[in-house]
Backbone as a chain_set.jsonl record, in Angstrom:
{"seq": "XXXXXXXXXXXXXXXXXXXXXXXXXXXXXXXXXXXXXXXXXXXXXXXXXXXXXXXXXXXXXXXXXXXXXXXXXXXXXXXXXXXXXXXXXXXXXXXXXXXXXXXXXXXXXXXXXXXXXXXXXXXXXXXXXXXXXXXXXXXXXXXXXXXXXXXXXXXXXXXXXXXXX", "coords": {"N": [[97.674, -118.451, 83.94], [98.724, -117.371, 86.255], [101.327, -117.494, 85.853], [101.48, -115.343, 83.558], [100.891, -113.343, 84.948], [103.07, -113.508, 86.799], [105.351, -112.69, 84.793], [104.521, -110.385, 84.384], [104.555, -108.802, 86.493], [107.486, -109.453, 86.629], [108.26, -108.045, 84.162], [107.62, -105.616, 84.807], [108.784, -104.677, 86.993], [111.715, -104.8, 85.639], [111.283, -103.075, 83.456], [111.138, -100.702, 85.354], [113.73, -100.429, 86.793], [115.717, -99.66, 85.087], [115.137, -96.858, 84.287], [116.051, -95.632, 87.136], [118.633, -96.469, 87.562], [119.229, -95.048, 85.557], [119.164, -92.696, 86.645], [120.498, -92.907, 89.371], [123.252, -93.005, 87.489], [123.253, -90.338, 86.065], [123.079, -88.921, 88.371], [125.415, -89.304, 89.654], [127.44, -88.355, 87.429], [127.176, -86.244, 87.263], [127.891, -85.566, 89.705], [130.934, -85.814, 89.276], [131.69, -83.722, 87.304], [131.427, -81.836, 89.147], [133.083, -81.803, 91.052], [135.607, -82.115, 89.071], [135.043, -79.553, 88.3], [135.37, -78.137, 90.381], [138.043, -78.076, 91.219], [139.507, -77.17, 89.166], [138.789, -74.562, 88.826], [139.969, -74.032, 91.207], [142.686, -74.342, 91.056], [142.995, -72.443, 88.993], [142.916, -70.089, 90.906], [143.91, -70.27, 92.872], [147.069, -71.389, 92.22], [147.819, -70.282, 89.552], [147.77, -67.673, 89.725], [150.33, -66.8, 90.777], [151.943, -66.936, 88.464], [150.963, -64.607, 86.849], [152.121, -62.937, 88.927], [155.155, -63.135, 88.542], [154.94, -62.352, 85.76], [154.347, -59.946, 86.088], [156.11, -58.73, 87.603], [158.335, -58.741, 85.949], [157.998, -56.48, 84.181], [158.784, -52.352, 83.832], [158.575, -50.017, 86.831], [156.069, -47.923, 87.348], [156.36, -44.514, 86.188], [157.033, -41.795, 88.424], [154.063, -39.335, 88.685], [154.476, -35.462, 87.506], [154.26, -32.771, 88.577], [153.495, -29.095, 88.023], [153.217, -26.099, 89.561], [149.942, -23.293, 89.197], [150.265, -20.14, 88.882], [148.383, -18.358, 91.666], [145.061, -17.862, 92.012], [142.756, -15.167, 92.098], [139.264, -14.307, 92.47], [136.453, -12.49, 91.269], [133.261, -13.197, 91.831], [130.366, -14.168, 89.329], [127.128, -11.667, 90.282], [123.836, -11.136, 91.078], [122.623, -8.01, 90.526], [123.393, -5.836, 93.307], [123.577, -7.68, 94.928], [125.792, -8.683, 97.226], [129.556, -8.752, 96.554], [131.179, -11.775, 95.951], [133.988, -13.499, 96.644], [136.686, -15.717, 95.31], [139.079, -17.942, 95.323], [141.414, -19.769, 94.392], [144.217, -22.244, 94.676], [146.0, -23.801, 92.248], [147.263, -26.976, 91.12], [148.563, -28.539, 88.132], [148.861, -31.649, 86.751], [151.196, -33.655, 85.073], [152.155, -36.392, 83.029], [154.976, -36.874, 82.913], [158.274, -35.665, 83.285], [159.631, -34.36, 81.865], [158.127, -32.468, 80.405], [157.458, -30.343, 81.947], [158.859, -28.46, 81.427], [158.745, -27.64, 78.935], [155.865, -27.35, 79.105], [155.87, -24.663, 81.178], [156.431, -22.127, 79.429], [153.709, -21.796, 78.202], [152.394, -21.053, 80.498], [151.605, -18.525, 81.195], [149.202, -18.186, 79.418], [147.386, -20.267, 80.259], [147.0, -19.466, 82.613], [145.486, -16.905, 82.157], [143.467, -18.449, 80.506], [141.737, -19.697, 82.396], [141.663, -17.347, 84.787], [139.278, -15.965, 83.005], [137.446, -17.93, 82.664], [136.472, -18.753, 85.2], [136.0, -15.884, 86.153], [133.534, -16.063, 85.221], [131.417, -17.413, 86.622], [128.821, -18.216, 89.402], [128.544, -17.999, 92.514], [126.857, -20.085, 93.211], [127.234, -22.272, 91.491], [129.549, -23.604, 92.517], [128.802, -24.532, 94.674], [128.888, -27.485, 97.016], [130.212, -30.822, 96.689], [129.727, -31.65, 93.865], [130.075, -29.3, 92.617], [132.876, -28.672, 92.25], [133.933, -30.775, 91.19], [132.838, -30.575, 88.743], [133.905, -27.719, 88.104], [136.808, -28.575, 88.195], [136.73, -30.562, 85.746], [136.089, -29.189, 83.767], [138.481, -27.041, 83.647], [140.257, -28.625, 83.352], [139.816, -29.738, 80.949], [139.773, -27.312, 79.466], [142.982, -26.648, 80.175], [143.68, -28.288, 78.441], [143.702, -28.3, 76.044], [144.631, -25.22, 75.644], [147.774, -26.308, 75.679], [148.16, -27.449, 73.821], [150.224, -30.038, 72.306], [150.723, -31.099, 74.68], [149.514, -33.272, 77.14], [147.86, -32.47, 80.011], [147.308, -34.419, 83.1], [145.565, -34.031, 85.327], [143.637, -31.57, 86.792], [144.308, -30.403, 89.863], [143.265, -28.769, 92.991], [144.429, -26.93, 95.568], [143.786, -25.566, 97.421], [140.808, -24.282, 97.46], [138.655, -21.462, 97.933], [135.842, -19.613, 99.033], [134.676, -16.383, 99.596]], "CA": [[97.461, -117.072, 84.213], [99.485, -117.116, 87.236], [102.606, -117.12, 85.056], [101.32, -114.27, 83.038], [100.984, -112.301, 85.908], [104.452, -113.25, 87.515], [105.851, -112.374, 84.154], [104.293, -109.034, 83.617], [105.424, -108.369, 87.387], [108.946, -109.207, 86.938], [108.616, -107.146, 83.611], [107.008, -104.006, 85.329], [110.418, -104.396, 87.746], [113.01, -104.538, 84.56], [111.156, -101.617, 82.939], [111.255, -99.785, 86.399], [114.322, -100.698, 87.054], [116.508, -98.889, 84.214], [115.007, -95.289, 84.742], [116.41, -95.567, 88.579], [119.456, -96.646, 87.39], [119.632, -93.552, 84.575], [118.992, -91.986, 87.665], [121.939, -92.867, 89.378], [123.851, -92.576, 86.29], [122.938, -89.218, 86.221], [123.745, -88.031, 90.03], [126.88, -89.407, 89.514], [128.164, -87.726, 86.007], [127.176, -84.492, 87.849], [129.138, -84.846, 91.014], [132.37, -86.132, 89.193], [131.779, -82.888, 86.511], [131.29, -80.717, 89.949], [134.732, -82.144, 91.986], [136.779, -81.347, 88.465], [135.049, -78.186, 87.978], [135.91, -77.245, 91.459], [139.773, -78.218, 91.222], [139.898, -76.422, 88.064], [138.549, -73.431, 89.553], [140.743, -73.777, 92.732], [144.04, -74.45, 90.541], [143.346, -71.045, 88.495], [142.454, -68.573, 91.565], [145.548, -70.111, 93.791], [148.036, -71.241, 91.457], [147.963, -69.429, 87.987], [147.785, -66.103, 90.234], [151.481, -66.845, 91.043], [152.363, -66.941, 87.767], [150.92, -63.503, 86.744], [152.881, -62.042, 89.373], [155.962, -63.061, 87.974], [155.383, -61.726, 84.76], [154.455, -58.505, 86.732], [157.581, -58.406, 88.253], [159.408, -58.11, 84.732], [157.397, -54.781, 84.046], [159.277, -51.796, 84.658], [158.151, -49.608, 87.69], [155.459, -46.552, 86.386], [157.282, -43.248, 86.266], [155.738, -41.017, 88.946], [153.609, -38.023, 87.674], [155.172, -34.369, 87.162], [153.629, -31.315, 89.018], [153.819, -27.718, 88.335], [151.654, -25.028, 89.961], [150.059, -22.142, 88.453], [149.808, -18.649, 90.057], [147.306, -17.983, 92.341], [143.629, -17.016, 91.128], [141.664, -14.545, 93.068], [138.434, -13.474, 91.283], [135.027, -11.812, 91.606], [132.184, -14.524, 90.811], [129.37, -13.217, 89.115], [126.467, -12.289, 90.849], [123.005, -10.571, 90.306], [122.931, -6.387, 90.744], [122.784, -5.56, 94.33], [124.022, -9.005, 95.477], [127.019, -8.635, 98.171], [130.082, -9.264, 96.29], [131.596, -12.486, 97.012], [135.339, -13.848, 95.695], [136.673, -16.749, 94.944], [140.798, -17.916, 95.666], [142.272, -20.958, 94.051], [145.867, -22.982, 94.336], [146.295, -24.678, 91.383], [148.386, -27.594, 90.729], [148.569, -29.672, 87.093], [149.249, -33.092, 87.035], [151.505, -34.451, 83.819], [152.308, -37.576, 83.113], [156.126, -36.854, 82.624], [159.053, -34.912, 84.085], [160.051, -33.694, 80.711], [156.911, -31.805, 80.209], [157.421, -29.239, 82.872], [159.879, -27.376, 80.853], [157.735, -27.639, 77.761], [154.652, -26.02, 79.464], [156.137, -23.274, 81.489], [156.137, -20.82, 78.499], [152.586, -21.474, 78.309], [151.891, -20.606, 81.957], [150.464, -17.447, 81.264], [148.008, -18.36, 78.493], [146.462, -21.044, 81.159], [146.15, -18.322, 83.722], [144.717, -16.21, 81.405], [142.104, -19.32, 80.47], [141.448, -19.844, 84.46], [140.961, -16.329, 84.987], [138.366, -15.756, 82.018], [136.256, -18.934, 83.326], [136.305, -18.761, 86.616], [135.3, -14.798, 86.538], [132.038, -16.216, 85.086], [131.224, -18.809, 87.823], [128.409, -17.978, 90.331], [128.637, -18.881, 93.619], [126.064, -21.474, 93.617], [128.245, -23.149, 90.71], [130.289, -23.884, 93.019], [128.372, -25.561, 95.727], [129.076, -29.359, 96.898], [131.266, -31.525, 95.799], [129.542, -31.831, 92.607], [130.482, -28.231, 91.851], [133.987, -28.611, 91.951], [134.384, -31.695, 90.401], [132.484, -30.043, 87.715], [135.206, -26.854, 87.988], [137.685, -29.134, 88.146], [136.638, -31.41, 84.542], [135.996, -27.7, 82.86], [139.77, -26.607, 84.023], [141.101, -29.812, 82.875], [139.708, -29.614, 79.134], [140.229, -25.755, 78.812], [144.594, -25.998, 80.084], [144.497, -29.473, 77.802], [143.209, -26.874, 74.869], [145.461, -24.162, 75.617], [148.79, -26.366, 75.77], [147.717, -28.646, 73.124], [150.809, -31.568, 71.85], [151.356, -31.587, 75.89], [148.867, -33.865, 77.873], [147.357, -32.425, 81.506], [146.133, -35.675, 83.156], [144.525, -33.88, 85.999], [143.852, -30.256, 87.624], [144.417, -30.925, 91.331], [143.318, -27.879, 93.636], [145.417, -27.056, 96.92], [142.796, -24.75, 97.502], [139.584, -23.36, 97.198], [138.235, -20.566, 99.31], [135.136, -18.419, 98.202], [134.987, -15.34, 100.725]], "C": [[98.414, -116.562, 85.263], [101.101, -116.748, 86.507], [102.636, -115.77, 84.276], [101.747, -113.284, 83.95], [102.303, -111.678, 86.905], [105.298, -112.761, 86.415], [105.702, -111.048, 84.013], [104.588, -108.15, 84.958], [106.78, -108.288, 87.225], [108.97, -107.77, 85.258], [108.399, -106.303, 83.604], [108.465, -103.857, 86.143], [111.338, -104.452, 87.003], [112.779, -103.436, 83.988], [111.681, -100.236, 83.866], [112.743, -99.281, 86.863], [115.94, -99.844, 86.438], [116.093, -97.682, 84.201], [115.76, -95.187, 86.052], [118.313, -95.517, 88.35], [120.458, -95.46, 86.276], [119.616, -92.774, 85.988], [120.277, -91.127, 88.543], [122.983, -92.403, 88.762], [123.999, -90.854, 86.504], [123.77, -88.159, 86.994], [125.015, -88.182, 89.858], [128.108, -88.841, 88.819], [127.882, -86.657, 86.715], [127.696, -83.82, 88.793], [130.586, -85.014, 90.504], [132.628, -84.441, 88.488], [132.078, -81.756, 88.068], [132.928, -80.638, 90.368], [135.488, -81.547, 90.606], [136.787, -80.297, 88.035], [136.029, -77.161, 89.33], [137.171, -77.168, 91.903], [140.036, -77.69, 90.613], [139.817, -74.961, 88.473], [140.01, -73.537, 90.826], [142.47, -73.803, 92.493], [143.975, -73.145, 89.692], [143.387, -69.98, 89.109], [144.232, -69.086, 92.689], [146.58, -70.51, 92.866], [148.489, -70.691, 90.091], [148.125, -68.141, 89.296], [149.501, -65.999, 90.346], [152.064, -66.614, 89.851], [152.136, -65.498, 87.137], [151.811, -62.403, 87.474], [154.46, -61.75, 88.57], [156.207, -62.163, 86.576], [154.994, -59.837, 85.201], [155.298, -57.802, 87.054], [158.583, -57.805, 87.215], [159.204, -56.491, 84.086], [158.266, -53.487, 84.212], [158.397, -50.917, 85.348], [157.05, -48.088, 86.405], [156.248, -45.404, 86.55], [156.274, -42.11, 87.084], [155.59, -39.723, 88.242], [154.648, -36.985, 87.737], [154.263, -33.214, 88.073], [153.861, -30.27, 89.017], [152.255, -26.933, 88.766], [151.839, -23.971, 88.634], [149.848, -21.182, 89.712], [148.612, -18.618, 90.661], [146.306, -17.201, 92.056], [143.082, -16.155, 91.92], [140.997, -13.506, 92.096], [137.508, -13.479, 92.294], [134.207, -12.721, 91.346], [130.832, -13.248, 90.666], [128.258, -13.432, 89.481], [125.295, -11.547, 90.555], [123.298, -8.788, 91.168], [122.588, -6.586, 92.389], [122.902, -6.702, 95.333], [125.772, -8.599, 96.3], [127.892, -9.622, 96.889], [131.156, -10.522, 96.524], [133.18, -13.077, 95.595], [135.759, -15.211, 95.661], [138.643, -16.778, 94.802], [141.118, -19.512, 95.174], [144.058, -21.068, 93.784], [145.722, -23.87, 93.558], [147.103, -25.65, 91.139], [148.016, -28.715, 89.255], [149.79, -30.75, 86.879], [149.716, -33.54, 85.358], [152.328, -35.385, 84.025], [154.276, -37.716, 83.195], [156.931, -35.706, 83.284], [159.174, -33.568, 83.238], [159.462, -32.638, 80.415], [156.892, -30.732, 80.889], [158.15, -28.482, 81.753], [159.364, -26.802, 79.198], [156.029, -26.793, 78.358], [154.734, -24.715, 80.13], [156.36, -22.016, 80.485], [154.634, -20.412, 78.033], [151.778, -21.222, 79.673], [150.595, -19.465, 81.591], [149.293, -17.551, 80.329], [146.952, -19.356, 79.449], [145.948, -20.156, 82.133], [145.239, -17.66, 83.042], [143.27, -17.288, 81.134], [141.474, -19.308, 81.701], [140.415, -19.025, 84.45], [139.462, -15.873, 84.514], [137.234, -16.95, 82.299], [136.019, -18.786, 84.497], [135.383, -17.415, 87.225], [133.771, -15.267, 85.795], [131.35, -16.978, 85.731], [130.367, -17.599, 88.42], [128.572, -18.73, 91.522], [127.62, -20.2, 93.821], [126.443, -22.501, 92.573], [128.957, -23.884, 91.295], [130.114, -24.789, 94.398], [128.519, -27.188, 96.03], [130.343, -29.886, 96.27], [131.159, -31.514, 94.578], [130.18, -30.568, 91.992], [131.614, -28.357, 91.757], [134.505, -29.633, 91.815], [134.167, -31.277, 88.968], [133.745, -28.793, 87.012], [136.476, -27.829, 87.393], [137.805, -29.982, 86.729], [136.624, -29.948, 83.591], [137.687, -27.472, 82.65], [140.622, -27.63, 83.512], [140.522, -29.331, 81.297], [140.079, -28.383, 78.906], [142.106, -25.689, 79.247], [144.734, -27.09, 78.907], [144.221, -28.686, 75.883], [144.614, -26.042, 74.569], [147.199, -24.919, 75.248], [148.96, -27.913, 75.102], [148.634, -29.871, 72.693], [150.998, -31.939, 73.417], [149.661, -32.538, 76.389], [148.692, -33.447, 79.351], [146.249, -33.982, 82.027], [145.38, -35.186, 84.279], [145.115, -32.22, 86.57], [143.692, -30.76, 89.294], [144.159, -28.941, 92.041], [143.742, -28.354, 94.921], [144.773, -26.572, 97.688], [141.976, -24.256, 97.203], [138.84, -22.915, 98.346], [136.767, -19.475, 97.863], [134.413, -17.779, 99.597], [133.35, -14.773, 100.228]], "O": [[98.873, -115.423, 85.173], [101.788, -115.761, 86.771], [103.664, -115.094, 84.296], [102.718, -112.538, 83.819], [102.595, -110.599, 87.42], [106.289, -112.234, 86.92], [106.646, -110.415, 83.54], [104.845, -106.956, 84.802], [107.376, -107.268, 87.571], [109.636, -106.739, 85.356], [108.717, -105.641, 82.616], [109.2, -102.909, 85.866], [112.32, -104.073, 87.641], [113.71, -102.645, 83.844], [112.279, -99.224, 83.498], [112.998, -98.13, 87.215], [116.926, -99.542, 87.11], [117.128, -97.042, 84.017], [116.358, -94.12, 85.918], [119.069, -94.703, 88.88], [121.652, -95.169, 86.202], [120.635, -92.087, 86.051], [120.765, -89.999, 88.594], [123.675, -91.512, 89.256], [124.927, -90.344, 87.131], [124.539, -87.235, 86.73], [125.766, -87.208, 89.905], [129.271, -88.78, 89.22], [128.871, -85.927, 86.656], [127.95, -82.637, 89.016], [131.477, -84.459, 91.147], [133.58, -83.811, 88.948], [132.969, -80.913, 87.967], [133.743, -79.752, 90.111], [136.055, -80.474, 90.817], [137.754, -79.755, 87.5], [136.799, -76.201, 89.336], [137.517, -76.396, 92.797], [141.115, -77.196, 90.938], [140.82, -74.25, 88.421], [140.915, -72.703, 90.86], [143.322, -73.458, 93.312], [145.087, -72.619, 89.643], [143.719, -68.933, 88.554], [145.211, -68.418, 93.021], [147.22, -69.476, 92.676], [149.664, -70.787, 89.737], [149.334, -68.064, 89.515], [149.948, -64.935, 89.916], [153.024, -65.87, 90.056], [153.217, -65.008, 86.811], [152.178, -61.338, 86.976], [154.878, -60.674, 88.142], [157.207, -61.502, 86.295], [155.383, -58.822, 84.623], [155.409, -56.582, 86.93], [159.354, -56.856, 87.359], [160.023, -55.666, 83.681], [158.684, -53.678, 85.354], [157.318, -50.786, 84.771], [157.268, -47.611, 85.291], [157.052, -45.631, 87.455], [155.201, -41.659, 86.685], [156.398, -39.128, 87.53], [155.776, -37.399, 88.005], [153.146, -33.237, 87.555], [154.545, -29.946, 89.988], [151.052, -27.039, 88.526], [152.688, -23.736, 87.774], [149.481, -21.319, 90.879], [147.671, -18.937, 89.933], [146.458, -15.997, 91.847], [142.839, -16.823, 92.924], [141.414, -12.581, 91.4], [137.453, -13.968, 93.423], [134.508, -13.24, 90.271], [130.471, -12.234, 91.264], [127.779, -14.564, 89.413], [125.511, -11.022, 89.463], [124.015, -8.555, 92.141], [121.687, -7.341, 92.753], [122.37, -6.646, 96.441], [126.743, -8.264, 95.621], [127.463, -10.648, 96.361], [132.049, -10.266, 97.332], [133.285, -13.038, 94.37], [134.899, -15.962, 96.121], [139.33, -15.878, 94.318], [140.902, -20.375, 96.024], [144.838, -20.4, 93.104], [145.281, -24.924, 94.016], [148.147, -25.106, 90.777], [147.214, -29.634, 89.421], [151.02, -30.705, 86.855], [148.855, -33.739, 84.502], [153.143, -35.402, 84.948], [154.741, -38.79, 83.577], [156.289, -34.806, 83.825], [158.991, -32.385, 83.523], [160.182, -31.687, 80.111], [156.144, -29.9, 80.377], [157.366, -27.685, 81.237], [159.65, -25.771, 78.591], [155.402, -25.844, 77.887], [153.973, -23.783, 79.868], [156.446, -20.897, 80.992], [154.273, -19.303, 77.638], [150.548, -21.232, 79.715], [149.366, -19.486, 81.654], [148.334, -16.84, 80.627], [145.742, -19.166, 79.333], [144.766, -20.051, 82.461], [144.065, -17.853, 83.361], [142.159, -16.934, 81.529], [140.43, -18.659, 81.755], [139.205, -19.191, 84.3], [138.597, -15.502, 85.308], [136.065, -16.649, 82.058], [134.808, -18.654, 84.676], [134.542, -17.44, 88.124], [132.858, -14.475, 86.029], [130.328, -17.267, 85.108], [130.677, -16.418, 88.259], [128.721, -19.952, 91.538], [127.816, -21.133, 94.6], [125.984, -23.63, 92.741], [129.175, -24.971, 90.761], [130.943, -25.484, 94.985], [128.219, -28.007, 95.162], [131.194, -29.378, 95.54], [132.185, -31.394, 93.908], [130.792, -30.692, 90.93], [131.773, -28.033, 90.58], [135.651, -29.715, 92.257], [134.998, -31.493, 88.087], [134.3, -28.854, 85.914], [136.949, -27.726, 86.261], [138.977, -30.182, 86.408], [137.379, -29.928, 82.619], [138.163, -27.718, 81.542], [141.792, -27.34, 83.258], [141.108, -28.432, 80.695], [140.871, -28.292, 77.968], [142.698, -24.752, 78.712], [145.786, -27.002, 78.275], [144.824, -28.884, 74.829], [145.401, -26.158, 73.629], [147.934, -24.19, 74.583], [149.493, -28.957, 75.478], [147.984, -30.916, 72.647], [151.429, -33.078, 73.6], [148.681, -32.208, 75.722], [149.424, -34.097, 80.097], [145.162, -34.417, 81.647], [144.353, -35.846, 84.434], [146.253, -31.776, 86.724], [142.806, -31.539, 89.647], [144.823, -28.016, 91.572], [143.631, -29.481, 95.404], [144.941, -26.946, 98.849], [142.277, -23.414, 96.357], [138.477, -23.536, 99.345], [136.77, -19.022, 96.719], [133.785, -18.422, 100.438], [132.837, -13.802, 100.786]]}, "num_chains": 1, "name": "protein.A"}
């Protein structure tokens, strides 16, 4: 019996013995996977970046934008009967992507003023409040000159000014 017992001890410690050892196993496959994850990582954020530059470098430079103004707005905003009239003064400047383009939209100058004018005299002053309002102006004014002066591209209305008196 005594043998039984030293047998079914040592074979409770061989059974035991190989889970511990998966164990190990284990910890080990997970730190080697970590170290070549983390070289791999550390060889694409510092050395591949170098290599992007280069091909950056071959690029040519962007072509800076184009700017022409338009004439100067000064309107009435509309307001209810009996309401102090109050006005409204913008410097316009549009932003195109090209040089070329200036000479191609200056015959439509006056049809954009004319758009301006005709929106802008319908604006109330509390349209115009905050930033939000004249970002809002400002996305309106952009789709209505990109309308009016249609194969050309306006990439942005830029004001120099806005005053409402």
């Amino acid at each position: 019996m005594a043998e039984n017992e030293e047998g079914g001890a040592a074979a409770e410690g061989a059974e035991a013995a190989p889970p511990k050892n998966k164990l190990k196993l284990i910890i080990m496959v997970v730190g080697v996977l970590a170290v070549l994850g983390g070289g791999a990582a550390t060889w694409f954020f510092f050395f591949r970046h170098g290599e992007n530059e280069h091909h950056a470098e071959a690029a040519p430079p962007p072509k800076p934008p184009a700017y022409v103004d338009v004439p100067d707005l000064m309107v009435n905003l509309a307001g209810s009967p009996g309401e102090r009239v109050q006005y409204l003064r913008l410097k316009i400047v549009l932003e195109l992507k090209e040089e070329k383009q200036i000479e191609a939209i200056k015959p439509t100058m006056p049809r954009v003023t004319d758009i301006f004018q005709t929106y802008v005299r319908e604006l109330r002053p509390s349209d115009l409040n905050g930033s939000a309002g004249i970002f809002r102006l400002k996305e309106e004014l952009t789709k209505r000159v990109n309308a009016a002066v249609a194969p050309i591209q306006v990439s942005a209305v830029l004001f120099k000014e806005v005053v409402v008196q």
